[in-house]
GUNUMI-843573 format. One record per atom (N, C-alpha, C, O): residue in one letter; x, y negated, z negated. Coordinates in steps of 0.02 Angstrom, whole numbers, plus 50000, padded with zeros to 5 digits. Each point is the difference from the previous one (the first is absolute). Example, Ala and Ser with C-alpha at 12.3 -4.5 7.8 and 13.67 -1.06 7.14 Angstrom:
2
A506605028449610;A499554994150000;A500454994050000;A500525000149967;S499304994650069;S500424994149997;S499614994549963;S500254994549992;
//
This chain:
112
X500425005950000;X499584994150000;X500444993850000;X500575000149976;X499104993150057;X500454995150015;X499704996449930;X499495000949967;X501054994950027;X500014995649924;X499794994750036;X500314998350050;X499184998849928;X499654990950035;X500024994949923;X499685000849948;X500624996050062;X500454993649934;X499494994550040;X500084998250058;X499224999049888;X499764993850008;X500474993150007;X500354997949954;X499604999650101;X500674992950010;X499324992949982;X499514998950036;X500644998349917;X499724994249989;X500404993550007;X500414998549957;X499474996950104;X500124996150044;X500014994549942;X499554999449959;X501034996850045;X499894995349962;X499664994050011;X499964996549950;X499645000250126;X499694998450024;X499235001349970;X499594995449998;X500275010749981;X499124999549964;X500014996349956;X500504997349976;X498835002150005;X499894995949958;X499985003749918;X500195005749989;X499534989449957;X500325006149947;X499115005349995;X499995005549971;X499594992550051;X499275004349991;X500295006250071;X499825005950001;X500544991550042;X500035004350032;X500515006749988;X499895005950013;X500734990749957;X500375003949973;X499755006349957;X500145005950004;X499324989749942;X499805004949941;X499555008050054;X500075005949986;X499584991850062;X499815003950035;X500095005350014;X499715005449992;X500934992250042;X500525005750038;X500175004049951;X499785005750010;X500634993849923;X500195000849924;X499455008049979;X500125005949986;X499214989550022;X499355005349967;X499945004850049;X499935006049988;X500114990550090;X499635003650057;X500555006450002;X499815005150028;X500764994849947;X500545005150027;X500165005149945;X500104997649945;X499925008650061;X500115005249972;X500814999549991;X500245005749997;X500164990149999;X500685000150003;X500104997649934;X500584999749979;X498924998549983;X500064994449931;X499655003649956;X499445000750024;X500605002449917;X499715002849958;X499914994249955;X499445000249975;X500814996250010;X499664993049935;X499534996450016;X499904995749957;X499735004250088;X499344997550004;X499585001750058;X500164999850059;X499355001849919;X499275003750027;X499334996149993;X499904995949955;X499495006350109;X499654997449984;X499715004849931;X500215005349978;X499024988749993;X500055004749938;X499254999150024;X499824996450047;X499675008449904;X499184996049999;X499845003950070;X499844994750027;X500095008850012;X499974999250075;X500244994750041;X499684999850053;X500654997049945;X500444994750038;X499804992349981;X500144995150034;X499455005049896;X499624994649964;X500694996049969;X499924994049990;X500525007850001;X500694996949974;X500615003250001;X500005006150006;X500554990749989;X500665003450009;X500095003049919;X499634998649952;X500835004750048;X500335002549937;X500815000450018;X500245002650050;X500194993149880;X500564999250010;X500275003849961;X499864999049941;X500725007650077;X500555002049912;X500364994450010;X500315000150053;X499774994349911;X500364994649982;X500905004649968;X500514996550001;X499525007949985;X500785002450003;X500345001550065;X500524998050024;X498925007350001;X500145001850054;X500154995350078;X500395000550048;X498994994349929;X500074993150064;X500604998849965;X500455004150011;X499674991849954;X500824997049985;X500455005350029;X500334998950050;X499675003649937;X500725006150050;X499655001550072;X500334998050047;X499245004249963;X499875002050085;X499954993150041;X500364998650049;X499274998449930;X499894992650061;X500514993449947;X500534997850023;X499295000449926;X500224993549985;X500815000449989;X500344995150013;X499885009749968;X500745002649984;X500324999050079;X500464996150010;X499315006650027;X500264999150076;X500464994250034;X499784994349989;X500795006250048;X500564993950027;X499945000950052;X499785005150027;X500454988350007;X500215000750063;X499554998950046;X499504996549998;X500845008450062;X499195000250055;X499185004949980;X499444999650024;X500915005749909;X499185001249983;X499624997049957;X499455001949981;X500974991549998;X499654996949935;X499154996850057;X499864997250053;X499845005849885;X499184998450023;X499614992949980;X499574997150033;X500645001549920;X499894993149964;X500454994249991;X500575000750022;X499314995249956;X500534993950002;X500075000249906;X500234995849961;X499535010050027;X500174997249905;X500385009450004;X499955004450043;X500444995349884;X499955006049966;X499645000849923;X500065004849963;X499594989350026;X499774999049935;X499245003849991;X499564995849991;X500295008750009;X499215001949985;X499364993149974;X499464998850026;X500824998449924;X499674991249972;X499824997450084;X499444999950025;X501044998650000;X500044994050061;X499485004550040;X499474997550019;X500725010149995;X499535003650062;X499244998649968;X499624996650035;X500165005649903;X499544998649956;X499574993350032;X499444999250026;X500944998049964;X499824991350009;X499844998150085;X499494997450021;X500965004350009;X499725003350066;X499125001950028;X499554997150031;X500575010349932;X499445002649999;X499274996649978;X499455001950020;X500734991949926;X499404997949968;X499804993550044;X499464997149996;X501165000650053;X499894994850043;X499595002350062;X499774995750037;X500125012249978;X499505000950048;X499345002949958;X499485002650022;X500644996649939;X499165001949965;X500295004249959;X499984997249945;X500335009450050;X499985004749982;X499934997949909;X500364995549979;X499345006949991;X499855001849929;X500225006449957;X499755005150024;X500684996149916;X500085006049991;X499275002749949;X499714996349961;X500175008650049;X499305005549974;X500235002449927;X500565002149984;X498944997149978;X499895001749926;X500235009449989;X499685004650027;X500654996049948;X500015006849991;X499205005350003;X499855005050032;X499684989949906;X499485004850017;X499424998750051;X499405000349990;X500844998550051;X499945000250072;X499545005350013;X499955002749945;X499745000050089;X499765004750039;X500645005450042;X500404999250046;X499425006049911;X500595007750022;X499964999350097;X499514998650034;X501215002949990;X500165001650060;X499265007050016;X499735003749959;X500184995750099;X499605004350026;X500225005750009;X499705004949979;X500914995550055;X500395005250048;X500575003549929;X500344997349956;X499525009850063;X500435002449938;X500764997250016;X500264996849954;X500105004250106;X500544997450020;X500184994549971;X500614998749997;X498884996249971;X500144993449983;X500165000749918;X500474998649963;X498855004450028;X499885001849915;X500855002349978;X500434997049968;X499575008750062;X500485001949970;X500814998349992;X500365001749953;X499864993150123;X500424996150011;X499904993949939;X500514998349968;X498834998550016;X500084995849941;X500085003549929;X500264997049952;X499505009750043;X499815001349936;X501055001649995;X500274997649951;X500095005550089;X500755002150004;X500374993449970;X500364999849951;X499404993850102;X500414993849988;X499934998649912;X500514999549967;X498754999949997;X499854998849947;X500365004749934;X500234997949947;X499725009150079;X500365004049960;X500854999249999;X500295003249956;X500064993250083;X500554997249992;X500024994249998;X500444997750036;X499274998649934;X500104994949961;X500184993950054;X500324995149981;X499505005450072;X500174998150086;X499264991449978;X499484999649967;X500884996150068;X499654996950027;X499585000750046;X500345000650051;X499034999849965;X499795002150034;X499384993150027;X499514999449963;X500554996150096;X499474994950013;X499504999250046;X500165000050059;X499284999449924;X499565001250056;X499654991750021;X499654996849960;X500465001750082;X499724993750043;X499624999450041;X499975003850047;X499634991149945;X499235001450024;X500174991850037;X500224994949975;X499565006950103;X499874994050029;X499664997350000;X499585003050033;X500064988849939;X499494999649994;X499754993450048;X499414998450002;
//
Protein backbone atom coordinates (compact mmCIF):
# COMPACT_ATOMS: atom_id res chain seq x y z
CA UNK A 1 0.00 0.00 0.00
CA UNK A 2 1.11 3.58 -0.95
CA UNK A 3 1.61 6.03 2.08
CA UNK A 4 -0.52 9.49 1.10
CA UNK A 5 1.02 12.43 3.76
CA UNK A 6 -1.89 15.32 3.88
CA UNK A 7 0.29 18.63 2.45
CA UNK A 8 -1.32 21.76 3.96
CA UNK A 9 -0.52 24.76 1.71
CA UNK A 10 0.45 27.56 3.55
CA UNK A 11 -1.66 29.75 1.34
CA UNK A 12 -5.25 28.36 3.08
CA UNK A 13 -6.77 30.04 5.17
CA UNK A 14 -6.74 29.05 8.95
CA UNK A 15 -10.83 27.54 8.80
CA UNK A 16 -9.45 25.96 5.88
CA UNK A 17 -6.45 24.53 7.26
CA UNK A 18 -8.44 23.16 10.39
CA UNK A 19 -10.43 21.24 7.63
CA UNK A 20 -7.92 19.52 5.93
CA UNK A 21 -6.38 18.66 9.75
CA UNK A 22 -10.11 16.93 10.68
CA UNK A 23 -10.90 15.93 7.00
CA UNK A 24 -7.58 13.65 6.91
CA UNK A 25 -6.99 10.36 8.46
CA UNK A 26 -3.22 11.28 8.67
CA UNK A 27 -3.89 13.24 12.13
CA UNK A 28 -5.10 11.35 15.01
CA UNK A 29 -5.46 14.63 17.51
CA UNK A 30 -8.46 15.85 16.23
CA UNK A 31 -11.74 14.47 14.96
CA UNK A 32 -15.00 15.33 14.14
CA UNK A 33 -17.02 14.62 17.35
CA UNK A 34 -21.19 14.64 17.85
CA UNK A 35 -21.70 13.33 14.18
CA UNK A 36 -19.68 16.08 12.64
CA UNK A 37 -21.65 18.67 15.15
CA UNK A 38 -18.02 19.75 16.47
CA UNK A 39 -14.38 19.07 16.36
CA UNK A 40 -12.63 17.30 19.24
CA UNK A 41 -9.01 18.24 20.07
CA UNK A 42 -6.21 15.76 22.27
CA UNK A 43 -4.62 19.09 23.13
CA UNK A 44 -1.21 16.81 24.00
CA UNK A 45 -1.36 15.08 21.12
CA UNK A 46 -2.17 18.44 18.74
CA UNK A 47 0.92 20.09 20.43
CA UNK A 48 3.25 17.31 19.12
CA UNK A 49 1.44 16.18 15.78
CA UNK A 50 0.38 19.63 14.17
CA UNK A 51 1.47 22.62 16.54
CA UNK A 52 5.02 21.06 17.46
CA UNK A 53 5.73 20.91 13.61
CA UNK A 54 8.90 23.18 11.67
CA UNK A 55 9.66 24.18 8.67
CA UNK A 56 7.82 23.38 5.45
CA UNK A 57 5.25 21.09 7.54
CA UNK A 58 4.62 23.65 10.12
CA UNK A 59 0.68 24.01 9.76
CA UNK A 60 0.10 27.09 11.82
CA UNK A 61 1.81 30.28 12.41
CA UNK A 62 1.81 29.64 16.41
CA UNK A 63 3.25 26.63 18.47
CA UNK A 64 1.38 27.83 21.55
CA UNK A 65 -2.02 25.79 22.03
CA UNK A 66 -3.41 29.49 24.11
CA UNK A 67 -2.73 31.52 20.69
CA UNK A 68 -4.32 28.38 18.39
CA UNK A 69 -7.20 28.49 21.13
CA UNK A 70 -7.66 32.14 20.52
CA UNK A 71 -7.63 31.52 16.89
CA UNK A 72 -10.27 29.14 17.11
CA UNK A 73 -12.59 31.48 19.26
CA UNK A 74 -11.95 34.28 16.53
CA UNK A 75 -14.00 32.05 14.04
CA UNK A 76 -16.75 31.27 16.35
CA UNK A 77 -15.59 28.17 17.64
CA UNK A 78 -16.65 27.74 21.49
CA UNK A 79 -15.19 25.02 23.73
CA UNK A 80 -18.28 22.40 25.07
CA UNK A 81 -19.04 21.73 28.75
CA UNK A 82 -17.90 18.38 29.67
CA UNK A 83 -21.47 17.38 30.49
CA UNK A 84 -22.27 17.83 27.23
CA UNK A 85 -24.30 15.30 25.50
CA UNK A 86 -22.20 11.64 25.08
CA UNK A 87 -20.51 11.15 21.47
CA UNK A 88 -22.98 9.02 19.45
CA UNK A 89 -20.54 6.76 17.64
CA UNK A 90 -18.82 4.16 19.91
CA UNK A 91 -15.49 5.04 18.00
CA UNK A 92 -15.88 8.47 19.56
CA UNK A 93 -17.17 7.38 23.09
CA UNK A 94 -14.50 5.40 23.52
CA UNK A 95 -11.59 7.56 21.95
CA UNK A 96 -12.95 10.27 24.66
CA UNK A 97 -13.67 7.96 27.47
CA UNK A 98 -9.34 6.60 26.69
CA UNK A 99 -8.27 10.44 26.47
CA UNK A 100 -10.19 11.07 30.01
CA UNK A 101 -8.85 7.94 31.60
CA UNK A 102 -5.35 9.38 31.00
CA UNK A 103 -5.67 12.30 32.42
CA UNK A 104 -5.34 13.80 28.56
CA UNK A 105 -6.80 17.00 27.75
CA UNK A 106 -9.32 16.37 25.83
CA UNK A 107 -11.50 19.66 23.86
CA UNK A 108 -14.49 19.70 22.16
CA UNK A 109 -15.55 22.91 20.04
CA UNK A 110 -18.65 23.78 18.90
CA UNK A 111 -19.00 26.26 16.01
CA UNK A 112 -21.42 28.51 16.70
Amino acid sequence: STCRYTVISAALTFPQKLWVLVESYQFKSIWWGQNGSCIVIDQEMFQIEVLGKKGSVRVFGTENMKSFTRQLNMYGFTKMQRDSERSASLPEFLAEEEAFAAHRKVHQLLRT
